[in-house]
C-alpha atoms as a printed R data frame, in Angstrom:
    type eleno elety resid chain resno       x      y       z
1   ATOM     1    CA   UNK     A     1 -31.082 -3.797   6.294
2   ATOM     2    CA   UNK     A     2 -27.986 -2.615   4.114
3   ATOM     3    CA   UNK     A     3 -28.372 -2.782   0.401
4   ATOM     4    CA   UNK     A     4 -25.188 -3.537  -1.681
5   ATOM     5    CA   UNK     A     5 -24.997 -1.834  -5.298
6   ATOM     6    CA   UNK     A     6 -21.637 -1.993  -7.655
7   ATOM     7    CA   UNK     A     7 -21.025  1.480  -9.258
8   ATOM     8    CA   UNK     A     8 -19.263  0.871 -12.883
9   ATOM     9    CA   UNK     A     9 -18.451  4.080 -14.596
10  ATOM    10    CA   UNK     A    10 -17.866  3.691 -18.120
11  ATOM    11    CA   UNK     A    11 -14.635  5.697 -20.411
12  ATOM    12    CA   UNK     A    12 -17.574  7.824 -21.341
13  ATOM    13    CA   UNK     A    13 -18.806  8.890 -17.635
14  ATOM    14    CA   UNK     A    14 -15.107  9.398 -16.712
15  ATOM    15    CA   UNK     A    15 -14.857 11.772 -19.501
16  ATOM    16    CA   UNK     A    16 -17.593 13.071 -18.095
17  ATOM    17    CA   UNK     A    17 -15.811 14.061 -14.724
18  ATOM    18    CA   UNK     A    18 -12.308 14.875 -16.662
19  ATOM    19    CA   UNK     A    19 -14.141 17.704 -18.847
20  ATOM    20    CA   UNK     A    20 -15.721 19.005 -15.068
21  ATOM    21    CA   UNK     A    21 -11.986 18.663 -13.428
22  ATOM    22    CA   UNK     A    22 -10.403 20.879 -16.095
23  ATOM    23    CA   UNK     A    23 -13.128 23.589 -16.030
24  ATOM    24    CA   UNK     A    24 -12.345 23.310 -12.056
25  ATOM    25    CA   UNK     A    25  -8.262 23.954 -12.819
26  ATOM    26    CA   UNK     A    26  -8.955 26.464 -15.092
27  ATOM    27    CA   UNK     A    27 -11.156 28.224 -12.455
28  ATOM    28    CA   UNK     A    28  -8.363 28.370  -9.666
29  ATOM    29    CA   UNK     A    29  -5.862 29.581 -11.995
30  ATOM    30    CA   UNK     A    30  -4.171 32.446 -10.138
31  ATOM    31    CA   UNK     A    31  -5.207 31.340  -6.759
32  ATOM    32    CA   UNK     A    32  -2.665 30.713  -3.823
33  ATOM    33    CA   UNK     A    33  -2.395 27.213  -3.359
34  ATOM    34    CA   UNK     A    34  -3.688 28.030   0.319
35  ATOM    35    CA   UNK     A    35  -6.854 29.099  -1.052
36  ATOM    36    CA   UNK     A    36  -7.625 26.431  -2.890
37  ATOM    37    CA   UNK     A    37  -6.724 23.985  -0.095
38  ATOM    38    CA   UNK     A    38  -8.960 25.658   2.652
39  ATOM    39    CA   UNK     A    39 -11.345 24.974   0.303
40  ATOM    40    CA   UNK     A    40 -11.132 21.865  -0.221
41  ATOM    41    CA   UNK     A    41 -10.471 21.228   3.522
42  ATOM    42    CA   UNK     A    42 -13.825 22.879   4.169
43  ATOM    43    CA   UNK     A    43 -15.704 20.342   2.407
44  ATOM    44    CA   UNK     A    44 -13.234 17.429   3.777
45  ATOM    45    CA   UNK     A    45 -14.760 19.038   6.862
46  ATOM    46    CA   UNK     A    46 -18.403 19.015   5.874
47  ATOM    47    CA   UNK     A    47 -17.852 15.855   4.586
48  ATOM    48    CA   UNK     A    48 -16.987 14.197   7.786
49  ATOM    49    CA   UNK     A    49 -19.902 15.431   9.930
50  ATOM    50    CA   UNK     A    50 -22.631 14.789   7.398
51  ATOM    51    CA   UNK     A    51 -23.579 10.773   6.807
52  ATOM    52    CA   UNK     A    52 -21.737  9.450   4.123
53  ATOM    53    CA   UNK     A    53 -22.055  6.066   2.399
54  ATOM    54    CA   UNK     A    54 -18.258  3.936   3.097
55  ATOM    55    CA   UNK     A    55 -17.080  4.529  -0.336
56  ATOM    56    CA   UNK     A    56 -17.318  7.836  -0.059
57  ATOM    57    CA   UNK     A    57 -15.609  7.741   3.921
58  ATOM    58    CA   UNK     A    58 -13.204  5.400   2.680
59  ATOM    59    CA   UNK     A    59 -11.753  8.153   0.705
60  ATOM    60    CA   UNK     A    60 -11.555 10.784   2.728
61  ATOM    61    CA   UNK     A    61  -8.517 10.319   3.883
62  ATOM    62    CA   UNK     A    62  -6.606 10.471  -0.044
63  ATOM    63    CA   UNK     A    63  -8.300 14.362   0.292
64  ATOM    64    CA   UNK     A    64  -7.157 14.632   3.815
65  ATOM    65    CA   UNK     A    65  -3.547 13.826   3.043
66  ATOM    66    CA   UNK     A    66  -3.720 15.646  -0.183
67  ATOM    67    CA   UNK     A    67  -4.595 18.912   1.503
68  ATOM    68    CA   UNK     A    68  -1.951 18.519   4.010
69  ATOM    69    CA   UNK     A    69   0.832 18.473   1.475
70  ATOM    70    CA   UNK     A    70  -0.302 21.856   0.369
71  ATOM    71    CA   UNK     A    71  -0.200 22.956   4.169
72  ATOM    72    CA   UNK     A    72   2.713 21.055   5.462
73  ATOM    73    CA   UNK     A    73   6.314 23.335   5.008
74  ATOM    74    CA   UNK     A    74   8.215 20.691   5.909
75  ATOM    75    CA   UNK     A    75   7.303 18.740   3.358
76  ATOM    76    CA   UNK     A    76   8.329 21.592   0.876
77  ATOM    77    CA   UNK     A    77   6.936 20.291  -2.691
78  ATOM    78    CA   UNK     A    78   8.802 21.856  -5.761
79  ATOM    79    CA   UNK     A    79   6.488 24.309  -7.802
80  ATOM    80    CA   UNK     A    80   5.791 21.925 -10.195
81  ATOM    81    CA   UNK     A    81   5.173 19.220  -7.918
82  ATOM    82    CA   UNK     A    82   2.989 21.312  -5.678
83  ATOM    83    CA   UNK     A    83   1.154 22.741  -8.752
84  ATOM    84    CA   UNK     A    84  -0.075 18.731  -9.387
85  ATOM    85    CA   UNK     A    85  -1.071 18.668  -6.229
86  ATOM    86    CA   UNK     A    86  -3.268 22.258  -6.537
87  ATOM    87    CA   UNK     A    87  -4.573 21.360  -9.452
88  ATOM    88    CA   UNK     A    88  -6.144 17.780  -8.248
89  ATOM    89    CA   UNK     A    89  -7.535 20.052  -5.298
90  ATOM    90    CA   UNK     A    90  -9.575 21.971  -7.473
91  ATOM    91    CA   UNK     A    91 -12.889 20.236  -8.208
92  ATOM    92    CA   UNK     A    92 -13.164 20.122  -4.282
93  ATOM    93    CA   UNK     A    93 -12.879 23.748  -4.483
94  ATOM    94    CA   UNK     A    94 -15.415 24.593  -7.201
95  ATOM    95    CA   UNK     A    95 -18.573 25.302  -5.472
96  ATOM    96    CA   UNK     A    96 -20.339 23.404  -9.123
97  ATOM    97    CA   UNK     A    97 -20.462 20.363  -8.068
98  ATOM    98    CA   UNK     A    98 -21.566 17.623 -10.447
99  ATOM    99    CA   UNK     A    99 -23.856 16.543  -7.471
100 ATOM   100    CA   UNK     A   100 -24.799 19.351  -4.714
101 ATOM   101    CA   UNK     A   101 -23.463 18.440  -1.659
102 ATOM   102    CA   UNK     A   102 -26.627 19.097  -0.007
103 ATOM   103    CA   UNK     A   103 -28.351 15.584  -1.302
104 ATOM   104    CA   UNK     A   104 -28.798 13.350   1.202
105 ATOM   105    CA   UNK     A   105 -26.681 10.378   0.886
106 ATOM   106    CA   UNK     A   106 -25.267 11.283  -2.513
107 ATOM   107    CA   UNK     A   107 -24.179 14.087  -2.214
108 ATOM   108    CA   UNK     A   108 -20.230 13.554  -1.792
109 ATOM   109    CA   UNK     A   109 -20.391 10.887  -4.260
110 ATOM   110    CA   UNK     A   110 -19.053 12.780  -7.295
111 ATOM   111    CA   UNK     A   111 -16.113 13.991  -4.905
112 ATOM   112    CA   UNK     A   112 -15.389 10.698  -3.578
113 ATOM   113    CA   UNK     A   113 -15.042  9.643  -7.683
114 ATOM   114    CA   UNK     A   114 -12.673 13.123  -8.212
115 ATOM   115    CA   UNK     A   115 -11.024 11.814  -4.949
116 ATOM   116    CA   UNK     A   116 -10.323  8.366  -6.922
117 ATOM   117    CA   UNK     A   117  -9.508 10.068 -10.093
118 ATOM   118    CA   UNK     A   118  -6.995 12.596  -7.951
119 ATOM   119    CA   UNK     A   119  -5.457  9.687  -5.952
120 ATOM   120    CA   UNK     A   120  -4.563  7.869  -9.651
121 ATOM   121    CA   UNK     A   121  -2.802 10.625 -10.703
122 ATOM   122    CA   UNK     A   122  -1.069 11.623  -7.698
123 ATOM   123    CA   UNK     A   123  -0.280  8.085  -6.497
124 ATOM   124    CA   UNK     A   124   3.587  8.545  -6.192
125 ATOM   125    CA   UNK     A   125   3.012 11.608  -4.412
126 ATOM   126    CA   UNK     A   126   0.635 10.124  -2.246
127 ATOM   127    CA   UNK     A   127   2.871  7.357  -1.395
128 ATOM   128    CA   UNK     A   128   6.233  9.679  -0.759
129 ATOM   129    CA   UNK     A   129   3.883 12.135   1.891
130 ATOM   130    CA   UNK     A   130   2.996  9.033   3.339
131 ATOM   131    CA   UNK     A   131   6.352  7.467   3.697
132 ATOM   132    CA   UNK     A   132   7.530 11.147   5.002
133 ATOM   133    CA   UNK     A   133   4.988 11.433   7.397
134 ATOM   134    CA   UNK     A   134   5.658  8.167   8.741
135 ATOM   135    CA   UNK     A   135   9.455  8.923   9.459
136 ATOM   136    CA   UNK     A   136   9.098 11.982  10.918
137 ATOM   137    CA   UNK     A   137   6.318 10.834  13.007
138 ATOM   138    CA   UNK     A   138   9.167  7.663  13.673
139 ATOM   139    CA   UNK     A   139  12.446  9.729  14.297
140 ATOM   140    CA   UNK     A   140  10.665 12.491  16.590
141 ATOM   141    CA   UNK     A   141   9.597  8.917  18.587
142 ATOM   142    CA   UNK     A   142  12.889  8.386  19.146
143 ATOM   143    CA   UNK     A   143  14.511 11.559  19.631
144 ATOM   144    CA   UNK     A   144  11.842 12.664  22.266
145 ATOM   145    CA   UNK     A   145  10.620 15.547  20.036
146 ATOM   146    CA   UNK     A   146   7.115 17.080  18.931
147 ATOM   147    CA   UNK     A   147   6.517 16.125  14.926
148 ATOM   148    CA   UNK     A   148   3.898 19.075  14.943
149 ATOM   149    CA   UNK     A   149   6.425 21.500  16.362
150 ATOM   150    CA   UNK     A   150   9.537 20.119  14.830
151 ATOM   151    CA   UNK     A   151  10.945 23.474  12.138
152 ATOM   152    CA   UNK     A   152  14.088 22.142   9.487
153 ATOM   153    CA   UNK     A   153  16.489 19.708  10.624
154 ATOM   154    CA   UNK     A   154  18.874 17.976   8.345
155 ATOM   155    CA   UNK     A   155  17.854 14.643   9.040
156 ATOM   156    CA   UNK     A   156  14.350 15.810   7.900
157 ATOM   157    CA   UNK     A   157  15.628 17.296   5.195
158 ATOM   158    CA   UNK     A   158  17.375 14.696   3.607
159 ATOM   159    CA   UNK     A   159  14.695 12.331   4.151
160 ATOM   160    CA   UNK     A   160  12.451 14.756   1.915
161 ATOM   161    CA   UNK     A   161  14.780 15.077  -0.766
162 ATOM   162    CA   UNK     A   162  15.179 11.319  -1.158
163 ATOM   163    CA   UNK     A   163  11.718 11.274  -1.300
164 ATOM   164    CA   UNK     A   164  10.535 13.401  -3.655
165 ATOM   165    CA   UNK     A   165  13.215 12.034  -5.905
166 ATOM   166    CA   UNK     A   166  12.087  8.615  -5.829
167 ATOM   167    CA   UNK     A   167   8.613 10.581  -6.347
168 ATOM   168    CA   UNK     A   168  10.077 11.928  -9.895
169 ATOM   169    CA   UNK     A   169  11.973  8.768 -10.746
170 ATOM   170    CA   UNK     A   170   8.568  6.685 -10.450
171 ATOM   171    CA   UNK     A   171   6.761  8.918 -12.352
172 ATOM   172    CA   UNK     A   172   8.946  9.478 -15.336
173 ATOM   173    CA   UNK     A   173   8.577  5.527 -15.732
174 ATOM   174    CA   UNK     A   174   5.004  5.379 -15.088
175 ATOM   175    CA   UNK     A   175   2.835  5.003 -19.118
176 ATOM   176    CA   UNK     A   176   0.281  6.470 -17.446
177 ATOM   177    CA   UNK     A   177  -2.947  4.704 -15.936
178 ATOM   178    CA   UNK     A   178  -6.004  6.744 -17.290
179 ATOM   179    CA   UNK     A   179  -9.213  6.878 -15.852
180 ATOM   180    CA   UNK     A   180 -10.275  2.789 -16.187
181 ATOM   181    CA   UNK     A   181  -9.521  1.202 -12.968
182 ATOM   182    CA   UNK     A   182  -9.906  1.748  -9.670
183 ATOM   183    CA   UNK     A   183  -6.658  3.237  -7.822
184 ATOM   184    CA   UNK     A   184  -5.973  0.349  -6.036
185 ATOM   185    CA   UNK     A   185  -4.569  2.557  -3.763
186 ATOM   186    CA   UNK     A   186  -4.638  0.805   0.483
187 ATOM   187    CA   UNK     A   187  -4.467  3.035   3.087
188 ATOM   188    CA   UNK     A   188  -1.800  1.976   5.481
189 ATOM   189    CA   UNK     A   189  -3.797  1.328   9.122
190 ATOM   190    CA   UNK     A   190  -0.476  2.233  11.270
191 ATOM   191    CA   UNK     A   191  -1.014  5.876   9.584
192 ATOM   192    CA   UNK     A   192  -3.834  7.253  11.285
193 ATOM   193    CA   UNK     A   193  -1.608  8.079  14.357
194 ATOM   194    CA   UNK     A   194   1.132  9.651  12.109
195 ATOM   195    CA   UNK     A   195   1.018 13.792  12.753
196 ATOM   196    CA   UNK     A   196   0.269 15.975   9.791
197 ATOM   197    CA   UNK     A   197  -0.820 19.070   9.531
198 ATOM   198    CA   UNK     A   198  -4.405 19.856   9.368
199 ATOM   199    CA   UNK     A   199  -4.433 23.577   9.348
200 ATOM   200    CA   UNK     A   200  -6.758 23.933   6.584
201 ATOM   201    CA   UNK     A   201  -9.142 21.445   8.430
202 ATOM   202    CA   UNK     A   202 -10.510 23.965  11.219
């Protein structure tokens, strides 16, 4: 028998979790962005093999993908861009969890909330890696090549560029969404045989 419960986090509890996401960026500061995203891959890691409730394994993926920006060259964020990035990865590297991930059940359920909170702010990003992923994964299809061994080619190149403009150009006319609504964010089904890099993931 499967129980159903809504979770409703007030402004208050998500204040809550914004206070514990800054104390995690200002913990990394210094780091290599490596670091911090073999971190965060290891609990990605731990949190597929341990037996987690859907909303949590629903969201695995938004960590997934964000830790393979970090560890994907071709993909090449700007330092600014790629500091975002970092710093949404840190709560997922603090070992001070607001839950320890050792409780049974609940235990990934405050990073499956940061993952939410992360995939809000990072939503244009999220969407470009996506979109870049998807045409390499397309043109190397067609052009009888590897994605995972494919180094720079200008056709790639381009691509990224146009990307991560249209990446800045949504953002500067984004207001801003907060911390009140879920992300709304769909994974796209036809993704989960794109290639990216999970280096950090082993």
């Amino acid at each position: 028998m499967s129980l159903t419960l809504t979770l409703t986090l007030t402004d208050r509890d998500l204040e809550h979790f914004a206070r514990a996401i800054d104390s995690a960026r200002a913990g990394i500061a210094g780091k290599p962005p490596a670091e911090v995203a073999q971190a965060a891959g290891a609990l990605l890691a731990r949190a597929k093999a341990a037996a987690v409730p859907d909303f949590v394994a629903e969201r695995l993926g938004l960590l997934e993908t964000l830790v393979a920006m970090i560890g994907d060259t071709a993909w090449s964020l700007p330092a600014a861009d790629l500091e975002r990035v970092v710093g949404a990865l840190a709560y997922f590297s603090d070992p001070r969890d607001l839950v320890p991930d050792s409780v049974p059940v609940l235990g990934f359920l405050d990073d499956a909330i940061a993952i939410e909170l992360a995939a809000r702010e990072l939503r244009h990003e999220i969407e470009a890696y996506d979109d870049f992923c998807e045409f390499r994964q397309r043109e190397a299809n067609r052009r009888g090549l590897d994605p995972a061994k494919l180094g720079p080619t200008d056709w790639l190149d381009a691509r990224r560029s146009e990307l991560h403009e249209r990446m800045h150009q949504r953002r500067q006319r984004d207001p801003g969404v907060g911390y009140g609504a879920s992300s709304g964010y769909g994974r796209r089904s036809y993704l989960a045989n794109v290639w990216r890099p999970s280096t950090y993931l082993r």
